[in-house]
N, C-alpha and C positions, 0 to 999 in steps of 0.2 A: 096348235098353231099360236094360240095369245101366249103360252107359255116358253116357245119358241121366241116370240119378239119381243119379249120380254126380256128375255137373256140377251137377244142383242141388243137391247135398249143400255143395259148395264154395263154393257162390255162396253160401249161405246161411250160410256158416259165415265169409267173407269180409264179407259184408255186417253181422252182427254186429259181429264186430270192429271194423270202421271206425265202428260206430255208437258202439259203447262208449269208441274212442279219441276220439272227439268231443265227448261227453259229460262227460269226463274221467273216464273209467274208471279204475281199477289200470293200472298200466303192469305191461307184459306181462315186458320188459324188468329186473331188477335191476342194479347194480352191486357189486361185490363188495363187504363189511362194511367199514366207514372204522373208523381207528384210532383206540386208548385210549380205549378201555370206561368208560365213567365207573362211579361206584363206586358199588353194588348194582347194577348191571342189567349179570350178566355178557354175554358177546359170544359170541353164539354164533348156528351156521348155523341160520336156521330149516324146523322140519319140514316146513312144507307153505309154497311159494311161490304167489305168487298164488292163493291158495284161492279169494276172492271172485271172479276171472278166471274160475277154473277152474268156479265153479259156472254160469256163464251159458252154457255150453257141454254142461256133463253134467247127468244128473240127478243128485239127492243121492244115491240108492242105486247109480246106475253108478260112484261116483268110487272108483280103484282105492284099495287101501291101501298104507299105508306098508310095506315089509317089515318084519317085528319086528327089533329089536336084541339084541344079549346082552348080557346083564347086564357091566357094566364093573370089572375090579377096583377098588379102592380104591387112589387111590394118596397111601396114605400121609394125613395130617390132612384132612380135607375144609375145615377151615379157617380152613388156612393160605394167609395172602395176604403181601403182603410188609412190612405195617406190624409183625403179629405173628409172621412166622417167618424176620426178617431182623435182623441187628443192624449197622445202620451204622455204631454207636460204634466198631466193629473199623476202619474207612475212614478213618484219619487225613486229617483236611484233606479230606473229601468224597472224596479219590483210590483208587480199584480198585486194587488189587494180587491176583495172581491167583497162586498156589499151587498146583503138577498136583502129585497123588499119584502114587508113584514108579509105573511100569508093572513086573507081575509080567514076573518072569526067563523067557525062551525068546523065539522068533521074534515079532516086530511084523508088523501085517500093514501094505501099504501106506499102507491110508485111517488109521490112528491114526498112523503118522509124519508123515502130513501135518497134522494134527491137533495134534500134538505142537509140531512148528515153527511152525505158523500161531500157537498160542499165546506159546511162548516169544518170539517173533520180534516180539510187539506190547510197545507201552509198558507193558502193564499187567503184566507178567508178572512174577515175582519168584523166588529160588530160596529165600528164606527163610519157614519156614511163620512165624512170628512175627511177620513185615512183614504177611503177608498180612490182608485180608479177605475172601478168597472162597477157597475151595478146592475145586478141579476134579477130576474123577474119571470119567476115561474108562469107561464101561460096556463091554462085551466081549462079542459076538455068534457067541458059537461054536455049531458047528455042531449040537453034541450037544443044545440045547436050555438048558444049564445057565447061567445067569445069574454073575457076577463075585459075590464078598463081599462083603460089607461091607469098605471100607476102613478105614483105623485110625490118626489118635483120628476119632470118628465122631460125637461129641458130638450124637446125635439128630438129624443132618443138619442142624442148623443150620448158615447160612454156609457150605452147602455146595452145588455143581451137581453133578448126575448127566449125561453127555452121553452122545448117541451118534445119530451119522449113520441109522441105521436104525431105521425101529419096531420097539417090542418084539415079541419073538414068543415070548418063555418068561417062565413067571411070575416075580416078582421071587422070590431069595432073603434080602431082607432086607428089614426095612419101613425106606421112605422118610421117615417122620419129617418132619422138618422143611425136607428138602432139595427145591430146586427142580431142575425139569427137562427140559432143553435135549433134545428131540427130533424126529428128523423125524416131517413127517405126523402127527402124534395126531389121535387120534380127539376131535370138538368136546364128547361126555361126560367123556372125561380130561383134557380139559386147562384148567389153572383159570389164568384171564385175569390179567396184572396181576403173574401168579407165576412158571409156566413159561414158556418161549421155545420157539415152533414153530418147526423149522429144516425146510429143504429136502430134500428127496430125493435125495443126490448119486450119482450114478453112480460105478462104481471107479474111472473112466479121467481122472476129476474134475483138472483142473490142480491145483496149488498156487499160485501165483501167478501175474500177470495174465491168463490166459485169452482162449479166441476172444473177438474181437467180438462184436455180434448181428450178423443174418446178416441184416436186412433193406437193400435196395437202392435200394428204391423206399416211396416215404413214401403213395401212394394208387395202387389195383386199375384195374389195366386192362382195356379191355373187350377180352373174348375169354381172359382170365383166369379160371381157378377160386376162388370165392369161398371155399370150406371145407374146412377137412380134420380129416378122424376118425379116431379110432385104432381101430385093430385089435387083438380081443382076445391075438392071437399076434403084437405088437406091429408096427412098424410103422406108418404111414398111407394111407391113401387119399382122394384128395378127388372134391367134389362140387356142382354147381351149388347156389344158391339156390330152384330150381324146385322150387314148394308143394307136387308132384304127388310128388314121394318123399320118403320119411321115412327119412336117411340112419343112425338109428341106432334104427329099429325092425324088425325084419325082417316085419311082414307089410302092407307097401306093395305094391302090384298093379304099379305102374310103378316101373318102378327104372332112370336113365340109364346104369348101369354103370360106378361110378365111375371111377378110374384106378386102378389099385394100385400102393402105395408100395412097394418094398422096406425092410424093415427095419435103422434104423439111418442110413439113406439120409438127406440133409439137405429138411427139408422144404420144401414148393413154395411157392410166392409165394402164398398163402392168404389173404385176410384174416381171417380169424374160424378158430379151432381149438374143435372141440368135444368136451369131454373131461369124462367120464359119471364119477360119485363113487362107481359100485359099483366098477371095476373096482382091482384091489390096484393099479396102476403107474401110478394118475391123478395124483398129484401130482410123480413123474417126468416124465409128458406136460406137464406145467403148465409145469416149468421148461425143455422141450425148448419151448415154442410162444414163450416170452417171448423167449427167444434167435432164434429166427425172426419175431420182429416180427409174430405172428401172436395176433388178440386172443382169448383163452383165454373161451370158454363153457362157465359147469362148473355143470355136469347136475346139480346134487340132491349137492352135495359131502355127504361126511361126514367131511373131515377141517379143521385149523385150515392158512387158508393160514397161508406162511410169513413172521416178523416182523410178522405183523397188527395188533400192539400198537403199533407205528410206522408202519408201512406204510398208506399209503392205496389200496387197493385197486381202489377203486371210479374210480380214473384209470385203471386198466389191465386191469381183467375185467369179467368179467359173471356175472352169476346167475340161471339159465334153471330153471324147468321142464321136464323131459325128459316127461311126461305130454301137451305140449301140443307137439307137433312141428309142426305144420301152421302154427303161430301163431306159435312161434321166428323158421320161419323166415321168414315175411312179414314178422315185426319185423325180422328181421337184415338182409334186403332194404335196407329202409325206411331205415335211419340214416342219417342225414346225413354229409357225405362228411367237414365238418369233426370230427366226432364221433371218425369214424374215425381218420382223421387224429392225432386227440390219444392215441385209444389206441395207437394201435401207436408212436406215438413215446415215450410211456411205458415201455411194453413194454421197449425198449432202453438207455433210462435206469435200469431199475432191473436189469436186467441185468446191466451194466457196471458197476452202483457196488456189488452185494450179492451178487449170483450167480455171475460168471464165474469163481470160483476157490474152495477149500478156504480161505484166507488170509480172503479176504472176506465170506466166511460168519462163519469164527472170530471174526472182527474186530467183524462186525455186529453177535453176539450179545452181545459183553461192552460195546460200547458202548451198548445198549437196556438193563445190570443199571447202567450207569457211568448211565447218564439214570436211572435210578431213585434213584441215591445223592445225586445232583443236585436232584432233586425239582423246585422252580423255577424254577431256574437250567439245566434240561435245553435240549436240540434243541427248540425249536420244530418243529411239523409240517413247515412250508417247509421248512428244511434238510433233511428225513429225505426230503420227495418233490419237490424241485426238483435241477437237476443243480448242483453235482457229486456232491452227496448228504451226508449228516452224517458221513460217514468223513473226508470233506475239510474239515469246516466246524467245527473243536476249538471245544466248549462254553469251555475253557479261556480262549479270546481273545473268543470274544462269544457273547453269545445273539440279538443284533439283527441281523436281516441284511441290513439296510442297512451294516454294519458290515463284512460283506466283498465283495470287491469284483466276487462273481458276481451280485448281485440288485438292482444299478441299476435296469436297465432295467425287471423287472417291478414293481419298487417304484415305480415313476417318482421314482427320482431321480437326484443327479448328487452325482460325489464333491467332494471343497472343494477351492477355487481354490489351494490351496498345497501348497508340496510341501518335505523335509527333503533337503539332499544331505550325503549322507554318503561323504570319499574316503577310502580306507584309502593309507597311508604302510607300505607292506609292506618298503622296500627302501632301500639305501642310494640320497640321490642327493639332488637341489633341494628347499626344501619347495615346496607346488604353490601358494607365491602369488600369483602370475598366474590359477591356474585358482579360486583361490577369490575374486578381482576380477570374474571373468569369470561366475562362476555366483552371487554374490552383486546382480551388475543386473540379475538377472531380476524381474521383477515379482512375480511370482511364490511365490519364494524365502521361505521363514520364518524358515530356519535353516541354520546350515552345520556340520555335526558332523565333526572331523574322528579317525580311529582311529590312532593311536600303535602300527605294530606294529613295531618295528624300535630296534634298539638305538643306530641314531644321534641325539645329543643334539636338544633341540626348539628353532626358533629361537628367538631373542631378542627377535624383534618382529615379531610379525603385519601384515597390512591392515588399516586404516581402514575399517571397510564399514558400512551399514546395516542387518544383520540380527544378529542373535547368532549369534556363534562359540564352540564349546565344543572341548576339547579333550580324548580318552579316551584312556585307555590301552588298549591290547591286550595277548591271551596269545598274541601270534607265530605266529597259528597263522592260514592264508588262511579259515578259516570263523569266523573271527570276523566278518568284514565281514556276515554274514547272523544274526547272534545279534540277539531283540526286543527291543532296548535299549529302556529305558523313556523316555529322554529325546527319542525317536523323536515326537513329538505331531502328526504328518500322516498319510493316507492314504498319500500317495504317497512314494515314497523316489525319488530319483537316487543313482544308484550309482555310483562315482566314483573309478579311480585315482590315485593322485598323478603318474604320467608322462600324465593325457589332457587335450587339450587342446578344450577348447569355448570356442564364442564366445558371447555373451549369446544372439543369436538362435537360433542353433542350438538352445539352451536351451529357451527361448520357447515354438519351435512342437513339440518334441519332447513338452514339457509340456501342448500342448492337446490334441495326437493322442491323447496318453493319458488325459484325460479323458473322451475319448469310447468310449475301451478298457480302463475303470481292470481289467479280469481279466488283459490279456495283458503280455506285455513289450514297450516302446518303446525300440530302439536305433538305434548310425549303425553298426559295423561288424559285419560278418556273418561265418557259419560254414554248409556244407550238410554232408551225411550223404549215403553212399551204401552200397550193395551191393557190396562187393568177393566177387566171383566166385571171384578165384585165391584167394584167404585162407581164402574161406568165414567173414567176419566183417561187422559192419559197420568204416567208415573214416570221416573225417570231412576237411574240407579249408579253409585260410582264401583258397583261390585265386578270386578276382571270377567269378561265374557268372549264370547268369538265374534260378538259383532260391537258396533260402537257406531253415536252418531252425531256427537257433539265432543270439541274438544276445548280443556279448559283454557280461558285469555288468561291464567297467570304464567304461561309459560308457551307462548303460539306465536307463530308468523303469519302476517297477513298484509294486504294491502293499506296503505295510508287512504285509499277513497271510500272505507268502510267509514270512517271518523266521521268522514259528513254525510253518509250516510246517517249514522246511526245520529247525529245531531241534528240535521236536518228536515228527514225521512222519517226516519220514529216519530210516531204518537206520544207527545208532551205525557202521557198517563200512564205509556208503559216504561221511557224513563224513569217516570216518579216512582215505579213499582221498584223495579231496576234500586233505586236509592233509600228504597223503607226495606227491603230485601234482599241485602248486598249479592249475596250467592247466586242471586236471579239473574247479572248480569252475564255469566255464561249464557247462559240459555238465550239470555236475549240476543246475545252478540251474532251466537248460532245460530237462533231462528232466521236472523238477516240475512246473512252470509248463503245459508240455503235458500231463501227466499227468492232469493238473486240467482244464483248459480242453477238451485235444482238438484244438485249433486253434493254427495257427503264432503267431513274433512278429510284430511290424509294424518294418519299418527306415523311416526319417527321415534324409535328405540331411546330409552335413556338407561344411565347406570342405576348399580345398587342403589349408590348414593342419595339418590333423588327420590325413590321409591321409600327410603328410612329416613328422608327429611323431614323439617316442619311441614304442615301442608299447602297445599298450590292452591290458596283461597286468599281473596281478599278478606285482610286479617278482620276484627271483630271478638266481642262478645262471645265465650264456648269456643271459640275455635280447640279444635282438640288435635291427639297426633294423628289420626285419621280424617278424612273429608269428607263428610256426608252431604251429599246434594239437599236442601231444601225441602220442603215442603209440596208434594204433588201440585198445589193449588196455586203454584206458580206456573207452571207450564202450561195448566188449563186456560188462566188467566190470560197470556200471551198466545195460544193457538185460538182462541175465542177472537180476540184482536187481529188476527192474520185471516180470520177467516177458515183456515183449513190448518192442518198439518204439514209445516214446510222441512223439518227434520228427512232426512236421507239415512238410513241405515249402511254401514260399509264391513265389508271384513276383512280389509285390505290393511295392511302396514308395510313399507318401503324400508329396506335396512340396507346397507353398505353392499358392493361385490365385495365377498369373499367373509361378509360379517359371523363370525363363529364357525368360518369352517377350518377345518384340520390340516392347516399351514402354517408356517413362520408366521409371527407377530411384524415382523421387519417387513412384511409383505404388505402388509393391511397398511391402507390410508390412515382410518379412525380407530387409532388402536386403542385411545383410553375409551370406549363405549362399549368394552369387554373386560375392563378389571373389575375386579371384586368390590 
């Protein structure tokens, strides 16, 4: 008999639902808060989610209540925002410079040395407090309860951040003033939109730079697969089917399937949906353990501010459930469309990897959300902040338009311009390369021919005849000059161009359309691969002919003009310097970026004989011989230590001509000279 009214309890409660999703009821379903809160209507979690849902279900007197909150300190002016408790006049030329107060004398713990570099370690950072316009002031979590001073000049916390990786747990001992404040987790009554920055939950064991992967494998749930996984109040997960009949995260369900139990700490299972409840203290730790697992985060009745909300668009990557309606969850969570799905958990990964995976990119993310404030206008667009590579990659400096760089063709639908700048650098004593600029000047293509002057042998006396304009710069002798944003640059595209390489028009040609169709990666003819040296315990890299390859050399490559500032701008002052005691190193370095960014390998393009039995495609030097030997392993270690990880892509793909070497007329073929002897 109970099991009898039981089923019609279900049925009835099933049939509802469906009636109301018909109807166009409430969606049962949220997506997390979308970013930048317009002004007066701050951004915040709301108290009761589908209320109107919920009442077709309950009576009004059954609906449970809210638990009470306590009352919230004060933090600090209730209202200050950032028009009036910010001074941008400090910000010469709209630029962040960022100023740490010195750290008191005695032992650092880990997380603030990471902390410390992640700041110094960016463009914005300054050691002069006089440069500055922000001054930063790591808060300190000790154990006794007692909160850091006031730092000193304090000037009412104007122009000032308070930071610190953990919520507060002891009362402030100084008023906040006018200082904003960079914390994990707040609570959605502390934290005032527009002003403070919500940061992550990091764990101690947090990298510093580059960080795991996400950990997902598989891009859609297979059947025979666990749909969910919960977390354990004694941390932990467990998962759990979709079936309506248990309520995995209320304990008085009659049927209960017996979940799995996770062991704690343990990498979590192939999930799709993580459901993680906003009472518990270490919910916004779960948030960032489910994003890295490619597991789409269901958060229960949160009370905290996700993290970066204020740029982050959310509601591509979570959800905002009800924990009152369990039965209803989870028929909706069933129910999603697979492409849905799909979109979130590839989310999930993306932002992962561009904001989460390190202590560095935390740091980094925060002061580039105060720099988009200084910017006002001229800030990130949303696109950059939630398309990949992400706005860490995409310097407001060089563009606000993302047609502008050359990760968002494709969703923009468009296509980069038919032309392209070659620019050779003359690093070395030896011919000037008039032949090669005969040769890359009958491209159709071609706009310009830029050539760099780095070398103190005099300049000739008489150029070629060509039909595009030649210009001629000087250099500071230094091999990373060839990748400085010269302004006289006016193409997307760059060819990159030794003075000993030798290309033929065609070559040219088709190397130029493949990379239209690839304007983010690198287009080259000769190759370099990476590997795993065992005995060394390093990586090694080799320019010996193989089936795979993962680096292509800049004396002879197509790429983007937004690589330039990158690599000026973005790079590490120290692995430039390397880059220029180690000329050969700047392959690698060029490459490591370009993957860094993309994720995905170069593309190599056929050349002839000719080029294969040329001088070599190095910037010239010291030894250069008729062969090209890559460098020293202890270059690449050097630079993958600095990234953090291994950003190199292995490929064994090459792109050649329709109809390249096969057994037809020559008169047929487009690129016929890329077949002579």
């Amino acid at each position: 008999m109970q099991s009898w009214r039981r089923k019609s309890l279900w049925l009835a409660l099933s049939a509802s639902w469906l009636l109301l999703i018909l109807l166009g009821g409430f969606p049962l379903l949220r997506p997390a808060v979308p970013p930048r809160p317009r002004p007066g209507a701050p951004q915040r979690w709301p108290r009761w989610l589908d209320a109107e849902l919920l009442q077709s279900f309950s009576q009004p007197g059954e609906l449970p209540e809210d638990a009470p909150r306590p009352p919230q300190a004060s933090r600090g002016s209730s209202s200050c925002n950032w028009e009036t408790c910010f001074d941008t006049s400090k910000c010469r030329g709209d630029d962040l410079k960022v100023f740490v107060h010195p750290v008191a004398a005695g032992p650092i713990s880990e997380t603030r040395r990471k902390i410390l570099a992640s700041v110094e370690g960016s463009r914005y950072h300054t050691f002069s407090p006089a440069e500055a316009c922000l001054r930063l002031f790591l808060s300190l979590d000790p154990p006794a309860g007692e909160c850091s001073p006031v730092p000193t000049p304090w000037n009412k916390g104007r122009n000032h951040l308070v930071l610190s990786l953990h919520p507060a747990t002891c009362p402030r001992t100084f008023q906040l003033g006018q200082a904003m404040v960079a914390e994990a987790s707040p609570t959605v009554d502390s934290f005032r939109p527009g002003f403070d920055v919500a940061l992550p939950l990091l764990p101690e064991a947090h990298p510093l730079r580059g960080g795991a992967p996400g950990q997902l494998r598989q891009h859609s749930p297979q059947p025979g697969v666990a749909l969910l996984a919960l977390e354990e109040e004694r941390g932990g997960w467990r998962t759990a089917g979709t079936n309506s009949s248990a309520c995995p995260w209320a304990g008085h369900c009659e049927q209960d399937p017996a979940p799995e139990q996770m062991r704690p700490g343990e990498t979590l299972p192939n999930a799709t949906f993580c459901l993680i409840s906003g009472q518990h203290a270490d919910a916004s730790s779960r948030f960032l353990q489910a994003l890295q697992a490619g597991c789409i985060p269901v958060l229960l009745n949160p009370r905290w501010e996700l993290p970066f909300s204020e740029v982050i668009d959310w509601t591509k990557a979570a959800i905002v459930a009800d924990e009152r309606l369990p039965l209803q969850v989870l028929a909706a969570l069933q129910e999603m469309p697979p492409a849905r799905v799909l979109a979130l958990r590839q989310q999930t990964q993306f932002l992962w990897d561009a904001y989460f995976s390190s202590v560095e990119k935390v740091i980094h993310t925060m002061l580039e959300i105060i720099q988009d404030r200084i910017f006002g206008a001229s800030a990130h667009p949303s696109l950059l902040w939630n398309s990949p590579p992400g706005a860490l990659l995409a310097l407001p400096t060089f563009s606000t338009i993302p047609q502008n760089f050359p990760f968002y063709h494709l969703q923009q639908g468009s296509r980069p311009e038919g032309r392209f700048s070659a620019l050779i650098w003359v690093g070395a004593p030896g011919q000037p390369p008039l032949k090669l600029i005969q040769a890359v000047a009958g491209s159709q293509h071609c706009a310009q021919i830029l050539v760099l002057w780095s070398t103190e042998q005099p300049l000739p006396s008489r150029w070629p005849e060509i039909a595009v304009p030649l210009t001629v710069m000087d250099g500071h002798r230094k091999v990373s000059d060839r990748f400085f944003p010269y302004g006289a640059i006016n193409t997307d595209a760059i060819l990159s161009l030794d003075a000993h390489s030798s290309l033929s028009t065609s070559e040219v040609d088709f190397a130029f359309v493949v990379w239209q169709s690839f304007p983010e990666r690198m287009v080259g003819f000769l190759t370099w691969s990476h590997f795993w040296d065992e005995a060394l315990g390093g990586w090694g890299y080799t320019a010996e002919r193989a089936n795979e390859f993962s680096m292509v050399l800049t004396t002879a490559a197509f790429y983007h003009r937004y690589y330039h500032t990158l690599f000026t701008h973005f790079l590490p002052k120290a692995l430039r310097t390397l880059a220029d005691e180690a000329p050969t190193c700047v392959d690698v370095l060029m490459n490591f970026l370009v993957a860094a960014v993309t994720k995905l390998p170069p593309i190599k393009v056929p050349y002839g004989k000719q080029q294969q039995e040329a001088a070599p495609l190095a910037p010239g030097g010291p030894g250069s011989g008729p062969k090209h030997q890559p460098p020293a392993p202890d270059c690449i270690n050097q630079m993958a230590a600095a990234f953090g990880h291994m950003p190199l892509v292995s490929s064994r793909l090459r792109l050649d001509p329709v109809l390249f070497k096969d057994p037809v007329s020559v008169q047929r073929k487009k690129y016929r000279s890329l077949e002579k002897p």
